[in-house]
C-alpha positions, -999 to 999 in steps of 0.1 A, spaced: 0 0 0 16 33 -7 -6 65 11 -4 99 -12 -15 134 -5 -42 146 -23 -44 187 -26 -72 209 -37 -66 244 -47 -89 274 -57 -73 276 -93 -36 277 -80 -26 243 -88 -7 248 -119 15 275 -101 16 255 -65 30 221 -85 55 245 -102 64 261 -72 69 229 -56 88 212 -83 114 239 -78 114 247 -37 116 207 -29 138 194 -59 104 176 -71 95 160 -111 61 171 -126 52 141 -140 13 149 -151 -6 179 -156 -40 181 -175 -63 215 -180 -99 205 -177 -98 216 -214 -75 186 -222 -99 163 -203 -130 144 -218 -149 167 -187 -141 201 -213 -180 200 -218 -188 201 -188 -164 223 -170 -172 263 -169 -152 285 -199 -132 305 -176 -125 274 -154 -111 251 -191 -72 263 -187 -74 255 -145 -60 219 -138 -79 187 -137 -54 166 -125 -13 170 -111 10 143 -105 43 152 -85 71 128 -76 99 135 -50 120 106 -39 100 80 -53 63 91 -34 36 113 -49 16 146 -44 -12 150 -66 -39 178 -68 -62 197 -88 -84 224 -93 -120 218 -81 -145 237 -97 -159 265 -76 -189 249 -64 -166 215 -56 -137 234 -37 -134 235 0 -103 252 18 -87 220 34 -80 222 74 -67 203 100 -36 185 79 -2 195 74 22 177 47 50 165 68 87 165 56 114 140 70 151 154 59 184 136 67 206 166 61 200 201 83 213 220 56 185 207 28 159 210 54 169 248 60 169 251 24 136 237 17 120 254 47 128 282 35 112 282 2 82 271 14 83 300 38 88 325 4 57 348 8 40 321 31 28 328 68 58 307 94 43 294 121 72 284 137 109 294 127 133 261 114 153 255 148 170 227 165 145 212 192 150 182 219 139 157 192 149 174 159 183 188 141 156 211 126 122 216 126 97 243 113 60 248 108 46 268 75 19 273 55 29 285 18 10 312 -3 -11 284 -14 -27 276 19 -9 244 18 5 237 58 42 217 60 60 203 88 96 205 81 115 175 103 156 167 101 150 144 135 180 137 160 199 101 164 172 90 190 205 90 216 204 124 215 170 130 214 154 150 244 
C-alpha cells in the first residue's frame, strides 16, 4: 500500500505544482487543463485552462492535486504535509522556500527531538511540517 497526499486548490494548482517542483527538488510528472480532459464540456469557460489533475514525484512518493471547480472546492483544514530530511542544511533550504511569501508558524530550529524543525503554510494555503530528527540518543 503506498498512502499519497491529495491537494485541492482554488485555481492555483498549476502554479503551487510548479512552485513545488522547484522549492523541494520535485519531477512534474502529469498535468491536464480541464480543457484537455473528456470533462471540457462540462467544465465552466473561464474554469477550461485551470488543472484537472497533477501528479508530482519526489524521492520515489507522490503529491497529486487539482483544481476543483468553484462549487466543488473546499479550503482544506486540520492536515499539514509533513517533511522527513536527513541533512539540516536541505531541510533549512527547503524550509525556506516554502516559507517565500508564506505565513511561518514556527521558525526552522534545533528542538530536543529534531536537528531542525519548522512549521509553514505556503501562499497556497498548503500547511508543512519540516522535520531533520535527531539520532534518538540524543533525542530529548
Amino acid at each position: 500500500m503506498q498512502i499519497s497526499t491529495y491537494l485541492s486548490f482554488n485555481g492555483q494548482c498549476e502554479e503551487a505544482f510548479r512552485f513545488y517542483e522547484r522549492s523541494l527538488g520535485a519531477k512534474l510528472n502529469f498535468m491536464m487543463t480541464y480543457a484537455q480532459s473528456p470533462m471540457a464540456a462540462q467544465t465552466p469557460a473561464n474554469w477550461q485552462g485551470k488543472i484537472m489533475h497533477a501528479t508530482l514525484s519526489i524521492d520515489g512518493q507522490t503529491i497529486m492535486g487539482s483544481d476543483p471547480t468553484p462549487d466543488h472546492y473546499k479550503q482544506s483544514s486540520g492536515f499539514a504535509i509533513a517533511l522527513n530530511i536527513k541533512d539540516p542544511s536541505e531541510a533549512e533550504r527547503i524550509f525556506k522556500n516554502l516559507s517565500e511569501s508564506g505565513n511561518v508558524q514556527m521558525p526552522i530550529q534545533e528542538t530536543f527531538w529534531a536537528r531542525r524543525f519548522g512549521m509553514v503554510t505556503d501562499r497556497f494555503g498548503t500547511p508543512w511540517m519540516v522535520n531533520c530528527e535527531k539520532p534518538m540518543d540524543q533525542q530529548g
